[in-house]
C-alpha positions, 0 to 999 in steps of 0.5 A, a space after each residue: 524512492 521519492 513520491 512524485 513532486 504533485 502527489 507529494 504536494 497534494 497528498 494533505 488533499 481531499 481527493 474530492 478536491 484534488 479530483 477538481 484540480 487534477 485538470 488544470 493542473 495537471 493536463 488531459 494525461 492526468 492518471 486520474 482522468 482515466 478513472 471514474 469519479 465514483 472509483 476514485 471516492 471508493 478506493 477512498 475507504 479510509 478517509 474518515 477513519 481517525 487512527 491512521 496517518 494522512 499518508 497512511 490514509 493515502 497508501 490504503 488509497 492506492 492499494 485499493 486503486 491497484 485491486 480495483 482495477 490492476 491493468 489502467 493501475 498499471 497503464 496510468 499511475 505505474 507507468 508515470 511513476 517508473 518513468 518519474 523515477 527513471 526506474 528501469 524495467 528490469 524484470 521485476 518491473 516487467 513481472 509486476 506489469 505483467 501480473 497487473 496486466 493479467 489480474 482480475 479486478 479484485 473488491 476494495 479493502 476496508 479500513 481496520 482498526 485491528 489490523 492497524 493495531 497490529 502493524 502499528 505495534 510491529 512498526 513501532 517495535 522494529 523502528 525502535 529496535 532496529 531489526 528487520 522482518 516479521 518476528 518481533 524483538 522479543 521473539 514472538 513470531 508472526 504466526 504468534 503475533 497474529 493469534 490475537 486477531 484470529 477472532 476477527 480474521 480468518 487469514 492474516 498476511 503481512 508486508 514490511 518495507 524500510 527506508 521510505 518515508 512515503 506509503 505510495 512509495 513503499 507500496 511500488 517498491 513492496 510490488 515490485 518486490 526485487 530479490 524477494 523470492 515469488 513476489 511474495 508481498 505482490 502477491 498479498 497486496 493482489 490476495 483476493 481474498 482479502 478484506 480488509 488492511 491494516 498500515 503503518 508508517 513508523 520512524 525505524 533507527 536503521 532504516 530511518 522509515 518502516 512501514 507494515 502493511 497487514 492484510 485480513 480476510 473477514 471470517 464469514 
């Protein structure tokens, strides 16, 4: 999948500044005309950090703007996307419209250096190495590769996609999650519980694109 041509464009944008375009340039049916200002900036929550990506930065934007609010997620930036791309709704998409209809709204996910670490390390250890999945090359596993975080979190989870150069991509094709048995990374990205994310976006050797998300739900 390809990001659409004026998120693509914009992307390098603050979102204050795109939210003062959005109008001219892209009409009243603009997605983001159906969202709050204040909505918008609060799904913003890793625009200052410094150890991600801007388009890592942007995948957490949108992550956040599918739990704040999953039903106008699906009715706004869901449904322009399917139709950009001419994606059929089979019934993944129509399982994925139907979980986003029937979703709460869920609290936003902070930005995590830690968890960044995490997904940066499996990113770079995959796209190097070629493999796919969540054990690593030398074979320590997910449960093993978590360990080191369990301090600061009480649940870790973790998504893997190859082959988008995106983040906003990736996170449409990790929700729609096809031939991947209960929507297992749909359901991460909708954990309630979840605090807290962690993004990726690493060169893969296979896969030319990897990119790994990891959830953490804060210990109280």
């Amino acid at each position: 999948m390809k990001g659409n041509s004026w998120n693509t464009t914009l992307r390098f944008l603050s979102i204050g500044v795109l939210l003062m375009l959005s109008t001219t340039l892209f009409g009243q049916d603009d997605m983001f005309q159906l969202w709050p200002d204040s909505t918008l900036a609060k799904a913003n929550s890793a625009a200052e950090v410094t150890y991600m990506s801007e388009e890592e930065k942007e995948a957490v934007f949108f992550t956040n703007l599918v739990r704040i609010n999953p039903p106008l997620f699906a009715e706004t930036y869901l449904k322009d996307y399917l139709k950009e791309h001419d994606i059929k709704k089979d019934k993944d998409v129509k399982g994925l419209i139907q979980d986003l209809e029937a979703a709460p709204k869920m609290r936003i996910l902070l930005p995590s250096e830690h968890l960044t670490t995490m997904a940066r390390k499996h990113a770079k250890d995959m796209g190097e190495s070629g493999r796919t999945g969540h054990q690593s090359s030398d074979g320590t596993s997910f449960r093993e590769r978590s360990k080191a975080y369990e301090q600061y979190f009480a649940a870790i989870n973790e998504n893997c996609n190859y082959g988008n150069d995106k983040g906003v991509d990736a996170l449409i094709d990790l929700l729609i999650d096809r031939k991947v048995p209960n929507a297992g990374h749909r359901k991460n990205i909708l954990d309630p519980e979840m605090t807290h994310i962690g993004i990726a976006l690493e060169p893969h050797v296979r896969w030319r694109h990897n990119f790994v998300q990891d959830f953490g739900a804060r210990k109280k």
